[in-house]
Backbone bond lengths (Angstrom), bond angles and torsions (degrees), N, CA, C in turn:
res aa  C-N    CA-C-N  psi(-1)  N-CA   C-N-CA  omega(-1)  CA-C   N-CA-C  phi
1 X - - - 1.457 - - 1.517 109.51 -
2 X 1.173 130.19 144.23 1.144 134.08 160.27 1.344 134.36 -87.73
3 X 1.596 95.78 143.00 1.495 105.35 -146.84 2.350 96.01 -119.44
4 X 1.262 88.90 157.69 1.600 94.17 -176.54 1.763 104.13 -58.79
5 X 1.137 98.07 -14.73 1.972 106.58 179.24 1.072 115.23 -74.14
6 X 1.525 132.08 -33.80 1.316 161.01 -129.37 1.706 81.39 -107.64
7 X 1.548 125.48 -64.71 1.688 124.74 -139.32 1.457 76.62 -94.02
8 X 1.299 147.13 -38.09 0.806 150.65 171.69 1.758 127.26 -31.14
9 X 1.568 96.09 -64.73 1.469 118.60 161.10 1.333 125.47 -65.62
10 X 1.341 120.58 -31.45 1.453 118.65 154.10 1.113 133.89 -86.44
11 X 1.305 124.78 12.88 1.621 132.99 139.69 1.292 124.53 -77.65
12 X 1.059 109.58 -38.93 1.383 135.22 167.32 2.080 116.19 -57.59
13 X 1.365 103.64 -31.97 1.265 106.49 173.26 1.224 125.47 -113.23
14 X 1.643 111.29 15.87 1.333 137.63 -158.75 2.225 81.03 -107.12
15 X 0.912 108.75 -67.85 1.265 140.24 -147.04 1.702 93.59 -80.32
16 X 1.502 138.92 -55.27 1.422 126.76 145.36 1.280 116.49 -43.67
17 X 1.149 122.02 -57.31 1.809 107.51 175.98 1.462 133.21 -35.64
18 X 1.359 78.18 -42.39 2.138 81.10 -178.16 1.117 101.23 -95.16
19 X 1.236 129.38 6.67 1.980 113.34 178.52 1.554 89.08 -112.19
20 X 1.512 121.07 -19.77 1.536 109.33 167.67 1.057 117.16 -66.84
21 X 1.300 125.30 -41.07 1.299 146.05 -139.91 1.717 90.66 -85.63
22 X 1.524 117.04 -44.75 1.378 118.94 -164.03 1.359 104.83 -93.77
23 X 1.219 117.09 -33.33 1.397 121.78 176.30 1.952 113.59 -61.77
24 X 1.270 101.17 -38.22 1.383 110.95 -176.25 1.418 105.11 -91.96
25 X 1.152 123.94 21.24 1.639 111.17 -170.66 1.858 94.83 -82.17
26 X 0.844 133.08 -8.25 1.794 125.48 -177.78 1.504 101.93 -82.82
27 X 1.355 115.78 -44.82 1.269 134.26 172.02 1.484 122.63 -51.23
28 X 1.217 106.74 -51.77 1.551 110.02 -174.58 2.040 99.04 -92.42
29 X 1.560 113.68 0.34 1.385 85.07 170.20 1.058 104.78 -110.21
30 X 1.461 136.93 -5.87 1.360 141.29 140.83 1.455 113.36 -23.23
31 X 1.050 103.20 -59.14 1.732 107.26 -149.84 1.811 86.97 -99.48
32 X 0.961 140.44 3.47 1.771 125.59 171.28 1.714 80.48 -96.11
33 X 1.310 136.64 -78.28 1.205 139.29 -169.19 1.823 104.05 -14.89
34 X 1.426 107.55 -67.81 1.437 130.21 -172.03 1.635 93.41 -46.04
35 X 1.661 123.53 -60.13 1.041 124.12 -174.05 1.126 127.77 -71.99
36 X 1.537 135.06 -19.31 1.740 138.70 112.09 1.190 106.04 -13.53
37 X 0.935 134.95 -106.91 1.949 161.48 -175.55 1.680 95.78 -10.56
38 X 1.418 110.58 -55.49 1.747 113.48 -157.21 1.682 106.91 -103.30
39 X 1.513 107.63 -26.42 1.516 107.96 170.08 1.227 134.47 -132.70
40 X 1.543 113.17 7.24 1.108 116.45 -179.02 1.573 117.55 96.62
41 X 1.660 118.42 -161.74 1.648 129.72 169.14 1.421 83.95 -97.96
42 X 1.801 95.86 160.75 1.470 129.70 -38.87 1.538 115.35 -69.06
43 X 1.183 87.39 156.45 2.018 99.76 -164.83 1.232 99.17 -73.60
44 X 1.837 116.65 -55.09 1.601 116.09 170.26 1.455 118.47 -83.30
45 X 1.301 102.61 175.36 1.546 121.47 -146.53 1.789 87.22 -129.40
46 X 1.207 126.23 89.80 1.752 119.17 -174.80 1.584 90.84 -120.38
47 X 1.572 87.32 132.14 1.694 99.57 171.53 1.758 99.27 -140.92
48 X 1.225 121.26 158.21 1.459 139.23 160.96 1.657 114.08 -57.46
49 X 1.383 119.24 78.24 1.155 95.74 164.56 1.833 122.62 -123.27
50 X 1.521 121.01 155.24 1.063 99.98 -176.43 1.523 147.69 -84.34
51 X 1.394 122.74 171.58 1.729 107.48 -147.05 1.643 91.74 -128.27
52 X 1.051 122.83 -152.89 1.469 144.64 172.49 1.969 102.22 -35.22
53 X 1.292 104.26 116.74 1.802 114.80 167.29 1.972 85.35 70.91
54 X 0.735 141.14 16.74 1.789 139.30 -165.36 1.148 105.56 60.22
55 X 1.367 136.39 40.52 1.531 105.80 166.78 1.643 105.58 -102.60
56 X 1.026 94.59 138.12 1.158 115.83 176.31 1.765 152.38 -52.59
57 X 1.000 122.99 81.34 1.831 128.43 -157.67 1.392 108.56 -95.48
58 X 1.674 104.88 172.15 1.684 99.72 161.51 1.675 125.03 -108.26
59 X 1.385 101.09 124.05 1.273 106.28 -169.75 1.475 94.56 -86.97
60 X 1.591 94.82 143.79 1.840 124.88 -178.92 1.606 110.21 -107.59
61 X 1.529 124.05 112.76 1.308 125.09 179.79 2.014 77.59 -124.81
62 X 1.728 86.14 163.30 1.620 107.07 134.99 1.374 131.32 -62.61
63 X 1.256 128.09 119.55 1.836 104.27 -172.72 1.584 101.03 -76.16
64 X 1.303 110.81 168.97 1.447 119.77 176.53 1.763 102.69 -144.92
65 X 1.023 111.66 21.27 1.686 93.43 168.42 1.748 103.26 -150.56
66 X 0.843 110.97 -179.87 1.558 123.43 -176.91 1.792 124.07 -84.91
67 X 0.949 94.75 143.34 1.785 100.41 -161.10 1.620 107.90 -62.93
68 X 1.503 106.91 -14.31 1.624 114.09 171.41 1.132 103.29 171.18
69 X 1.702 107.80 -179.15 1.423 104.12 -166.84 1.703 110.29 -103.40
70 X 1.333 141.01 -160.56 1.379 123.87 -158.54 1.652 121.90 -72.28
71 X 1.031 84.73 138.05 1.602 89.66 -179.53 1.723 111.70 88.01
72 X 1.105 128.19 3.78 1.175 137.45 -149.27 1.823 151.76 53.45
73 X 1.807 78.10 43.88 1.691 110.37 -157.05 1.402 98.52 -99.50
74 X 1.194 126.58 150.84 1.199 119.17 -150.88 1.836 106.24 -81.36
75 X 1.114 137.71 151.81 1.695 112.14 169.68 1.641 99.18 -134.82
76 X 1.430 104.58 158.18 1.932 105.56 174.82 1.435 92.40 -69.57
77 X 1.629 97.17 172.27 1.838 116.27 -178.60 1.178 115.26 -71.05
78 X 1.386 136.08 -14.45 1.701 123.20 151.98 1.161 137.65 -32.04
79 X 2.030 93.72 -54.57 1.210 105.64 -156.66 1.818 90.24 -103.52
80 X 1.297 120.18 15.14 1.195 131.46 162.08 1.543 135.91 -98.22
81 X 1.265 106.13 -15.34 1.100 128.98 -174.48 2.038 114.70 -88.70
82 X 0.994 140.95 71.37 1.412 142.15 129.94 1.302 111.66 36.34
83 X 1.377 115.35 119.97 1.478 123.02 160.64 1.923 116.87 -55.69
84 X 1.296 97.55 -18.65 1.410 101.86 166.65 1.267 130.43 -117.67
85 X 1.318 102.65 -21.70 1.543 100.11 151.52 1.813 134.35 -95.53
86 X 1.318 95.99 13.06 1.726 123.03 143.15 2.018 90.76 -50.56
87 X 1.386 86.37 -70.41 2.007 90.51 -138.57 1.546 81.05 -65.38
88 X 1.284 132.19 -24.82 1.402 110.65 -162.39 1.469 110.43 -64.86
89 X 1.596 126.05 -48.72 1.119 137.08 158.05 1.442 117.39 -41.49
90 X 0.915 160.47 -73.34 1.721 158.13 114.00 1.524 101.41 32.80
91 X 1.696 133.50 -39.16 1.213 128.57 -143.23 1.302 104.83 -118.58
92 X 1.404 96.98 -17.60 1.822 129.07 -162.80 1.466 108.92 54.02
93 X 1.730 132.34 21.17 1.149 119.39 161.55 1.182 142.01 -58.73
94 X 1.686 97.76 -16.41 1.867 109.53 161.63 1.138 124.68 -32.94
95 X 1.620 114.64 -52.37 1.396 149.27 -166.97 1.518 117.12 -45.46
96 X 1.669 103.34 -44.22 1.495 137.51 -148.00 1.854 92.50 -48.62
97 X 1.528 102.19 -61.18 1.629 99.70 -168.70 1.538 108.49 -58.92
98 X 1.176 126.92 -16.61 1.586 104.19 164.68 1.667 123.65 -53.23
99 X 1.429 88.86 -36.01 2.094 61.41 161.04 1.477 144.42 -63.82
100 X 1.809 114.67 21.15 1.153 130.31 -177.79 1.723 87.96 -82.34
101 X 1.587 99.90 -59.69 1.544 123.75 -166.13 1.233 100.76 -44.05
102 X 1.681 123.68 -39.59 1.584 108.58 -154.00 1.912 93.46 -102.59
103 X 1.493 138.09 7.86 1.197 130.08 -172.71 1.799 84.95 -103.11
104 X 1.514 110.46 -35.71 1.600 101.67 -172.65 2.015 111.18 -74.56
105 X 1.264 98.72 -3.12 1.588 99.03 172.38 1.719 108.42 105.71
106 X 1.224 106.34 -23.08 1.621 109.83 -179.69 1.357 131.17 -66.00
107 X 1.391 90.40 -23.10 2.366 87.94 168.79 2.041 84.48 -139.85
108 X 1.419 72.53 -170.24 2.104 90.87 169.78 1.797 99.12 -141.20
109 X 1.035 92.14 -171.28 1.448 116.02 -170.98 1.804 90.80 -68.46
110 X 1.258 122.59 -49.84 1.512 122.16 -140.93 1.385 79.43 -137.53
111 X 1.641 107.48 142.89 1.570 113.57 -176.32 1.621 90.79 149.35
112 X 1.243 107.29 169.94 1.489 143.19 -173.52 1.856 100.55 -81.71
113 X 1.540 112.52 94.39 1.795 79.31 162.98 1.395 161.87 -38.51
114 X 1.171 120.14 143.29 1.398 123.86 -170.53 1.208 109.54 -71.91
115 X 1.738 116.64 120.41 1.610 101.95 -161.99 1.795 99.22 -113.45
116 X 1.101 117.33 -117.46 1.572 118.52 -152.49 2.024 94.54 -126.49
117 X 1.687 102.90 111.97 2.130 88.88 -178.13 1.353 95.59 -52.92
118 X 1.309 146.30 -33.60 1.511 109.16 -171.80 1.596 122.47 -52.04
119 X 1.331 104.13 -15.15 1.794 107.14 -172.66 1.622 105.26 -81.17
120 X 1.516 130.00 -9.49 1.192 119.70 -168.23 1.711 108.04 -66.22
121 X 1.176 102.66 -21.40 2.028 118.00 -172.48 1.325 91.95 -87.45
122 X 1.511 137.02 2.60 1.564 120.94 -168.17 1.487 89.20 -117.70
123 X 0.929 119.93 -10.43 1.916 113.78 -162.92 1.134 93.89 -69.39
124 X 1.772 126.93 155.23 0.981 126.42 150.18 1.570 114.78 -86.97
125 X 1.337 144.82 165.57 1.521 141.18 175.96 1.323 110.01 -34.66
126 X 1.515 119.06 -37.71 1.272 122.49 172.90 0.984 133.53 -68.38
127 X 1.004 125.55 -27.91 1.700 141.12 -166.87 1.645 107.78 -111.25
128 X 1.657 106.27 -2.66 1.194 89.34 -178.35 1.579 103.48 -105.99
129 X 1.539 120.51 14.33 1.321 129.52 163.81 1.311 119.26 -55.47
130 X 1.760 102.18 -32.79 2.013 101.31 174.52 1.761 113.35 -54.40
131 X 1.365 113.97 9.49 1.136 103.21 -175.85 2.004 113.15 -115.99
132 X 1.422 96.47 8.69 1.641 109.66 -162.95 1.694 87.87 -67.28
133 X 1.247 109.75 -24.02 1.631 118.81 -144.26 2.422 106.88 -111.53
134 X 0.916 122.59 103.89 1.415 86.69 166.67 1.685 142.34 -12.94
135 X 1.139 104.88 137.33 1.570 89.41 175.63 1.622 118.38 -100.88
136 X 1.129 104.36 148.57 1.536 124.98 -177.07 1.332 131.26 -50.78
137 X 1.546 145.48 165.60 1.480 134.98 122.15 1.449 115.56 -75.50
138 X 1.375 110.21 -18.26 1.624 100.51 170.96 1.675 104.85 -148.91
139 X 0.843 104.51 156.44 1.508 101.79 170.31 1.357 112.31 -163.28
140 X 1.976 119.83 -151.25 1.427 119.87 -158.03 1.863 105.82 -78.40
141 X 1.006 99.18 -17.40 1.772 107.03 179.68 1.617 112.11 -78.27
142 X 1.566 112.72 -44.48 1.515 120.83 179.72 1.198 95.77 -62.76
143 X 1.588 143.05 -78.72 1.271 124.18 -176.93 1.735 137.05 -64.56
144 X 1.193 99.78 10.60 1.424 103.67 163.13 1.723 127.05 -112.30
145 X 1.201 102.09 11.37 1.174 101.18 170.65 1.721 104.55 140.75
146 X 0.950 120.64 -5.83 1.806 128.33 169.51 1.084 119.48 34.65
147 X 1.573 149.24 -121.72 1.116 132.61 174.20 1.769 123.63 -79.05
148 X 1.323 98.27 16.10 1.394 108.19 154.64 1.654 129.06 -60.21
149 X 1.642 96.70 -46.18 1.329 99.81 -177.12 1.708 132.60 -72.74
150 X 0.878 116.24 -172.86 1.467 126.85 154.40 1.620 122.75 -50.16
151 X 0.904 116.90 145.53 1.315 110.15 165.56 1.877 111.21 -63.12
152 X 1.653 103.63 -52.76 1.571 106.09 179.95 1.234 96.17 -73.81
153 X 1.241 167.03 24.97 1.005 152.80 124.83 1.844 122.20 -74.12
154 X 1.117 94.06 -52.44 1.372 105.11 160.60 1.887 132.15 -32.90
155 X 1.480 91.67 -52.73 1.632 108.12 175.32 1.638 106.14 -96.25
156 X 1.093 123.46 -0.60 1.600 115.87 159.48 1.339 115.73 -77.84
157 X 1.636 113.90 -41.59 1.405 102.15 -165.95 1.532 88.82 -95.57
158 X 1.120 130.11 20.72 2.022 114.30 158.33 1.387 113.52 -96.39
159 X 1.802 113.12 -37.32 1.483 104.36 155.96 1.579 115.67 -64.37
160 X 1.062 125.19 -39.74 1.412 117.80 167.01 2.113 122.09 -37.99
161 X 1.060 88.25 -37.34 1.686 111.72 -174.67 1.647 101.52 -66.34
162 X 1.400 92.04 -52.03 1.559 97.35 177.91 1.519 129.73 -71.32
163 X 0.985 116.95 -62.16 1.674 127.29 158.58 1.814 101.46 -27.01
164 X 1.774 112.47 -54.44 1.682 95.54 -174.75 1.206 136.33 -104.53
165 X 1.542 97.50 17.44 1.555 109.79 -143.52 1.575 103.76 -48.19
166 X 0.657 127.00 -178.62 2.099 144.13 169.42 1.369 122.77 175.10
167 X 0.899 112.72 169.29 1.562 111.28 -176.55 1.520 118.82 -82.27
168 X 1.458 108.10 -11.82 1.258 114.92 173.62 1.469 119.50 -95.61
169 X 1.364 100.85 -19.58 1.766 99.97 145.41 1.355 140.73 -92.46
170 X 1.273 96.84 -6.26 1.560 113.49 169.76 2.132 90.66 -68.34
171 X 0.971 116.85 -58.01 1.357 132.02 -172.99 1.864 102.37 -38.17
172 X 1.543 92.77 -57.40 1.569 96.57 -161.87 1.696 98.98 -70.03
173 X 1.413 130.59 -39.65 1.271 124.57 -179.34 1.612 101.08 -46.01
174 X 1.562 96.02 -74.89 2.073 85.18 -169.90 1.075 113.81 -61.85
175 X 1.176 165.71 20.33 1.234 140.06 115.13 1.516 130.43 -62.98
176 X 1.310 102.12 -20.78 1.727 117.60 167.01 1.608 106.46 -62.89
177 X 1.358 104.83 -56.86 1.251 113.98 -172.14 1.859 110.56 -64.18
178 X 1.388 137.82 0.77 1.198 147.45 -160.81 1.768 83.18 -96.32
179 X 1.356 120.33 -62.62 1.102 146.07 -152.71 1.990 107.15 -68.85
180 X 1.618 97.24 -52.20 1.383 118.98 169.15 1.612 108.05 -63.23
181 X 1.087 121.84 -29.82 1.630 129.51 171.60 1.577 113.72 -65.18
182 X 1.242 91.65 -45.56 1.416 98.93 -169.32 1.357 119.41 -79.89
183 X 1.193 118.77 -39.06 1.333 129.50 153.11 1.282 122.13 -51.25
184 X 1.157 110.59 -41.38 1.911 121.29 178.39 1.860 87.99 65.45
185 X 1.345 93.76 90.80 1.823 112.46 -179.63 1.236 101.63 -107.86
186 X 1.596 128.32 134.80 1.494 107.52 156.30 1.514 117.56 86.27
187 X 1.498 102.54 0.62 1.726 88.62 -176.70 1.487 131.25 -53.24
188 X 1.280 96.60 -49.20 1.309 113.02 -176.33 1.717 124.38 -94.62
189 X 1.084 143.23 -171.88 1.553 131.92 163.98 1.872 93.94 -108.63
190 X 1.252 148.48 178.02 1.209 138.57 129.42 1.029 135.01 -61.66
191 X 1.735 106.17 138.70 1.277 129.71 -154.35 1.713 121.00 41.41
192 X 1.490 94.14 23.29 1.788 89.96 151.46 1.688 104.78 -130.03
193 X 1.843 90.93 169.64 1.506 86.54 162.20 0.957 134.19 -48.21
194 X 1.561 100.15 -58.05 1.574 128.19 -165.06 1.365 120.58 -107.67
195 X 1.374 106.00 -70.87 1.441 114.94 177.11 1.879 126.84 -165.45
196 X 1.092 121.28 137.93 1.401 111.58 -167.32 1.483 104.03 -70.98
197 X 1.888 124.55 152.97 1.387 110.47 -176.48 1.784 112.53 -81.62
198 X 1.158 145.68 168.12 1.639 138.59 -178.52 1.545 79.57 -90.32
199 X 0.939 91.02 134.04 2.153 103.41 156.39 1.243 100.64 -132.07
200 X 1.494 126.30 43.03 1.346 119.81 142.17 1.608 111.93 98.89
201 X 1.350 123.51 148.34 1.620 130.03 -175.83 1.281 105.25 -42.75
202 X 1.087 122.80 -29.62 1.673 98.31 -161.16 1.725 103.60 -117.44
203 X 1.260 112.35 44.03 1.742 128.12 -152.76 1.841 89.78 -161.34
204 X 1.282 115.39 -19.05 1.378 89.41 178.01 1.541 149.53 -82.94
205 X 1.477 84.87 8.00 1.383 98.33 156.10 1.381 133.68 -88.82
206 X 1.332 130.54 21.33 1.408 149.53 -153.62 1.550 99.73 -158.52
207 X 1.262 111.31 -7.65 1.783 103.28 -164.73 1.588 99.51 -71.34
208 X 1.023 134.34 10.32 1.578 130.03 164.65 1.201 127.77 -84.70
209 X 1.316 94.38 -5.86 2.252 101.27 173.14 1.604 95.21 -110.08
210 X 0.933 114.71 10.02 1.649 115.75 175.71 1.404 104.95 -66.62
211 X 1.711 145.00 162.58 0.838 128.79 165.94 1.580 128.87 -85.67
212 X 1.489 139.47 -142.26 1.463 107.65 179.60 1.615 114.17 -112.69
213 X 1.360 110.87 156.80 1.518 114.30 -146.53 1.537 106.73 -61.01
214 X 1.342 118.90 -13.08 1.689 120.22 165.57 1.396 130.99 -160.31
215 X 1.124 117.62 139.95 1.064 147.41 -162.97 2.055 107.13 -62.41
216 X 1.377 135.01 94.96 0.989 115.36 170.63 1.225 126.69 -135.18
């Protein structure tokens, strides 16, 4: 149901978008140029992932790794991943074009990330509450430890997010998240590039030989 917090927050993420969006325009043509220059087409990285109730949108990153490995053989995300799109991830400038996503209505500033539709069949009832809410560029999981954590840790503190959300925690995340940037917290999961895939509650103790949570 919608709440006076809700119309509130989407003015609010209506209104950062386009002053990000304009403010960062030197920034983001810097860094597509760079990503021409070091990897070639396409500059963005668009995949299907799902948004508000699961339906499904296209999410807009910078790409940072290579379209395959030599010859056009397939390779894991290590050996896919860019000496510059290493640092881009590290910098979170990948991120930047989601403010297309959050002016077109499909994420907000603050929310649960948008993860992979194969996971909608893995949620348990509980975990599939991170979806009552838009999803984020940062939220209560990115500043607590991001692909550091657990997966069940991970989806507690996004239902957690949801159950309390407010605007005054919307507040305390981005400034957390200034701090979590800067530090470059959480980039990675262990012993992956990126991130291990969820194969579901009763798999999460193994979810570390999974492969990584996306494809870029």
């Amino acid at each position: 149901m919608s709440r006076p917090y809700d119309t509130v927050k989407r003015v609010l993420d209506v209104l950062v978008a386009v002053i990000g969006l304009l403010v960062a325009t030197p920034v983001l043509t810097a860094v597509a140029l760079a990503v021409l220059v070091t990897m070639g087409r396409p500059v963005l990285f668009r995949q299907a992932r799902p948004g508000r109730h699961g339906r499904l949108f296209e999410l807009v990153k910078f790409r940072s790794m290579t379209v395959g490995g030599e010859d056009g053989a397939p390779a894991n995300d290590g050996a896919r991943l860019t000496p510059f799109g290493r640092w881009l991830r590290t910098t979170s400038l990948d991120e930047l074009p989601q403010l297309w996503n959050v002016l077109r209505g499909e994420m907000s500033l603050i929310g649960p990330r948008p993860l992979l539709p194969a996971y909608l069949t893995r949620y348990t009832p509980e975990q599939f509450r991170r979806h009552e809410v838009r999803p984020g560029i940062t939220g209560l999981q990115q500043v607590y430890g991001r692909n550091a954590l657990s997966w069940e840790e991970r989806f507690d503190l996004d239902v957690r997010y949801v159950r309390n959300r407010s605007l005054g925690l919307d507040l305390r995340i981005l400034l957390r998240t200034v701090r979590t940037v800067l530090l470059r917290e959480g980039i990675t999961a262990a012993g992956a590039a990126t991130a291990h895939e969820y194969l579901g509650p009763a798999e999460l103790a193994t979810a570390g030989s999974g492969p990584a949570e996306a494809r870029r």
